[in-house]
N, C-alpha and C positions, 0 to 999 in steps of 0.2 A: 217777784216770783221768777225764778227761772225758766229758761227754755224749755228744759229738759219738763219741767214741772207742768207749765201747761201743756204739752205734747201728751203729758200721762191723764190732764185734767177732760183735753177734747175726750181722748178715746174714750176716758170713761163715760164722757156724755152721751157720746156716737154708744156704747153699748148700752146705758140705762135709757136711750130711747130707743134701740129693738126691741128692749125687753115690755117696756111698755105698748108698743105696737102690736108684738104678741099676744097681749095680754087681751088688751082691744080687740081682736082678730077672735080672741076664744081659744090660741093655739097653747100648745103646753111648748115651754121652753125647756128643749131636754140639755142635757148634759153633751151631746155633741154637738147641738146651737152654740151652748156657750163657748166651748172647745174652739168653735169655728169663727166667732165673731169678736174670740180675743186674739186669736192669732191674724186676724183680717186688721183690727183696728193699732194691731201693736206693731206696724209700720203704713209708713205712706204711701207705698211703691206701688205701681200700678201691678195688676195680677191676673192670672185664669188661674181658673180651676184646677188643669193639673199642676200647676206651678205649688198654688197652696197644697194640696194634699200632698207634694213630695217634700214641701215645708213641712208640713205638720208630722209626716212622719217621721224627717230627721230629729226631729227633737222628743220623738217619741211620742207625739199624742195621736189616739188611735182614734180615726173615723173614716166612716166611710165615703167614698166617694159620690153616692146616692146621697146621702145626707149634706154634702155640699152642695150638689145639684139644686135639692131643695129648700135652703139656705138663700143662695144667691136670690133667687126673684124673691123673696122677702126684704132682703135689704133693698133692693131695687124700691121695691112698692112702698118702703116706708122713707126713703128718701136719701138712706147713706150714703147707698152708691151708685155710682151709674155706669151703663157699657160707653166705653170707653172706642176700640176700632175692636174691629175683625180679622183675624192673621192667620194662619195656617191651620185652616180650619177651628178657630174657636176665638169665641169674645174676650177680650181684656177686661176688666174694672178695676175701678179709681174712687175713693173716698170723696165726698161732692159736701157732705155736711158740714156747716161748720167753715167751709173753705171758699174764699173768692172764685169766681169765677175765671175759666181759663179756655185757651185752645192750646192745640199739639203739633209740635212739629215733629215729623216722626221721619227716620231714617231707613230708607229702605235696603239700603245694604246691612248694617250692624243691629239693628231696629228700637236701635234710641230713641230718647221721647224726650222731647224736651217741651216745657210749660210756660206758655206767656199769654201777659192780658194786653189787649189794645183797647183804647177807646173809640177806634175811628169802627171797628168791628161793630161794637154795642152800636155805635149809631147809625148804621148801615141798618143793621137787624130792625132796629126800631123805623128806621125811613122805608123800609119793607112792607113791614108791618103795614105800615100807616098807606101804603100805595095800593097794598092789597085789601086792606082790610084786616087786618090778622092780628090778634091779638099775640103777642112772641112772648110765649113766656119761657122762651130755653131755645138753645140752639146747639151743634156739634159742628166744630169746626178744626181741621186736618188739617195740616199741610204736609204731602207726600214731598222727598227728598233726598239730598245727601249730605251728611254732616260733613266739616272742614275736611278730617281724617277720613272718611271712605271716598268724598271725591276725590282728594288727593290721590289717594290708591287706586280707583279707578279710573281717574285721568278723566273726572267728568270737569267741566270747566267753564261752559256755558250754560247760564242761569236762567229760566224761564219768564218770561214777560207775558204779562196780560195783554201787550197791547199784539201779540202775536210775535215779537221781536225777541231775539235773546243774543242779549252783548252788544246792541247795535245792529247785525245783521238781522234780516227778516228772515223770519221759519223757514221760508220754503229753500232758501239757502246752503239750510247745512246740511 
């Protein structure tokens, strides 16, 4: 099977399980759900709200922006997707079904996203867990930043350190 092939196989998974969630719920699946949950599934790309609806209108499908609003905490609730950060004033989402788990590293000048898994991560969360007591079943983790290209342009160059140090000198240095 090809790439191309499965990428068409999830989505349709990820939509025949809202539709079944709807169904369980009691809710009617109208025609601008569907509108909105093939246009959401038929890319990867992390998203808000207005981003999709000015999507969906360049391609001509008509709905309304009220009807996204209440859209989204359905996928939420039944597990597709999840808020992702918070940005000028409104939430992101990201497809989570179906997909390994990840964190972001995200750009604050250009506000690029880039996606990576670590293991030392999961096992931090779990040694948490187990310190506190907490059972972890999910976690969100960010990292705020400058990608190569915007620190280069704004001449950022010294890199952050946990242990309070950045580049060798100590914080209160620079």
């Amino acid at each position: 099977m090809s790439l191309n092939n499965n990428w068409i196989d999830r989505a349709m998974e990820e939509i025949e399980k809202f539709r079944d969630y709807i169904k369980e719920k009691g809710l009617r699946n109208t025609p601008e759900r569907e509108i909105i949950i093939e246009e959401i599934f038929s890319t990867h790309d992390h998203f808000d709200v207005d981003e999709l609806f000015l999507r969906m209108r360049n391609k001509k499908k008509i709905v309304s922006k009220a009807s996204i609003y209440r859209t989204i905490p359905l996928l939420v609730e039944s597990g597709l997707i999840k808020e992702v950060f918070f940005e000028d004033g409104h939430l992101h989402y990201e497809h989570i079904y179906g997909h390994k788990h990840h964190c972001h590293l995200r750009c604050m000048c250009c506000g690029r996203n880039l996606e990576f898994s670590d293991d030392e991560i999961e096992k931090i969360q779990k040694q948490i867990g187990k310190k506190y007591g907490f059972v972890i079943t999910s976690h969100r983790f960010e990292l705020l930043g400058y990608c190569p290209q915007c620190a280069q342009r704004q001449g950022v160059q010294k890199a952050y350190r946990p242990s309070g140090k950045v580049r060798g000198k100590s914080a209160k240095s620079n």
